[in-house]
C-alpha positions in Angstrom: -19.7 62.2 -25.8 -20.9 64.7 -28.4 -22.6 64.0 -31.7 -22.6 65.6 -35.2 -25.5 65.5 -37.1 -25.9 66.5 -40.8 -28.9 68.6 -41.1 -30.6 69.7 -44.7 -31.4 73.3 -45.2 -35.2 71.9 -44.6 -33.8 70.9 -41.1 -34.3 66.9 -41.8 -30.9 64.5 -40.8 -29.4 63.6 -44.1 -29.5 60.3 -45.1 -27.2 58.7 -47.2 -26.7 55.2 -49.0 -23.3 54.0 -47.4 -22.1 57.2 -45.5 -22.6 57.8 -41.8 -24.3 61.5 -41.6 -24.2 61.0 -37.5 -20.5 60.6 -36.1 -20.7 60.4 -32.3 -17.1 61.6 -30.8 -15.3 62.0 -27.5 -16.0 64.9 -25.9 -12.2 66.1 -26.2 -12.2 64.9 -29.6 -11.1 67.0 -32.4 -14.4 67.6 -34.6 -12.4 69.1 -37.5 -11.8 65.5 -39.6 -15.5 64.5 -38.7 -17.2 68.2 -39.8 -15.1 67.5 -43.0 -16.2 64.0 -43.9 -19.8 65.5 -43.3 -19.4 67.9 -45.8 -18.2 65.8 -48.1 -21.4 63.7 -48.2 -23.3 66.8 -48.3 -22.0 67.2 -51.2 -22.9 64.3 -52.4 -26.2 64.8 -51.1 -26.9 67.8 -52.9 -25.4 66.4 -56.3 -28.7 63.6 -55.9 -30.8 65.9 -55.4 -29.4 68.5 -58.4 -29.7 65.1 -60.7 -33.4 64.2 -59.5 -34.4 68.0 -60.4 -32.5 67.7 -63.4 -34.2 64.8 -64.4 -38.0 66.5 -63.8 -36.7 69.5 -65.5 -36.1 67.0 -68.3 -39.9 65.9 -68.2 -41.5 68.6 -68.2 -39.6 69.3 -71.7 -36.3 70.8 -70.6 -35.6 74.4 -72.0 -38.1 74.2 -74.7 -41.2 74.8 -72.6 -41.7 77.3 -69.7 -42.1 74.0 -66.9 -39.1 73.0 -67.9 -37.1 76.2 -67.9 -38.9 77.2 -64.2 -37.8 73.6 -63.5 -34.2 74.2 -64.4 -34.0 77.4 -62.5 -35.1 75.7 -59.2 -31.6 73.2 -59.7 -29.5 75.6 -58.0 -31.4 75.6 -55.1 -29.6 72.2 -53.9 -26.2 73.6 -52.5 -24.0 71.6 -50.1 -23.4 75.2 -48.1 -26.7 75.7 -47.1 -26.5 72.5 -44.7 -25.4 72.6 -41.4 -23.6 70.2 -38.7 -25.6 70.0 -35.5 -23.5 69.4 -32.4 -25.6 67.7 -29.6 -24.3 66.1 -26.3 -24.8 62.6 -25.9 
């Protein structure tokens, strides 16, 4: 049995809401529909994470004060290709 893990560019498991970020699998298994469905919701995950920093951008005054603008800048830093798919053996 092997098992993919969706991994943050922290290196923290992914977690969320109503999506399985750990697919276990036969070992003969083809991973390539699994690795797919897991980048998917990192997607998603990063998309949460773009709207939460959006959101404190937003508080701190958005592009009318310097927090807000250093704020805004630090959005892009949530990207979906920076995660990664651990393979472990179960």
């Amino acid at each position: 049995m092997q098992e993919l893990r969706l991994i943050d560019d922290n290196g923290y498991l992914v977690i969320v809401p109503g999506h399985d970020t750990v697919i276990v699998l036969d070992d003969d298994a083809d991973t390539t529909e699994a690795e797919a469905q897991l980048r998917k919701i990192a997607e998603i995950d990063a998309d949460i994470w773009r709207g939460v920093a959006r959101e404190h951008a937003m508080t701190l005054g958005g592009e009318n004060t310097v927090n807000g603008r250093l704020a805004l800048a630090k959005v892009r830093q949530y990207d979906a290709r920076k995660y990664t798919i651990r393979r472990t053996t179960v």
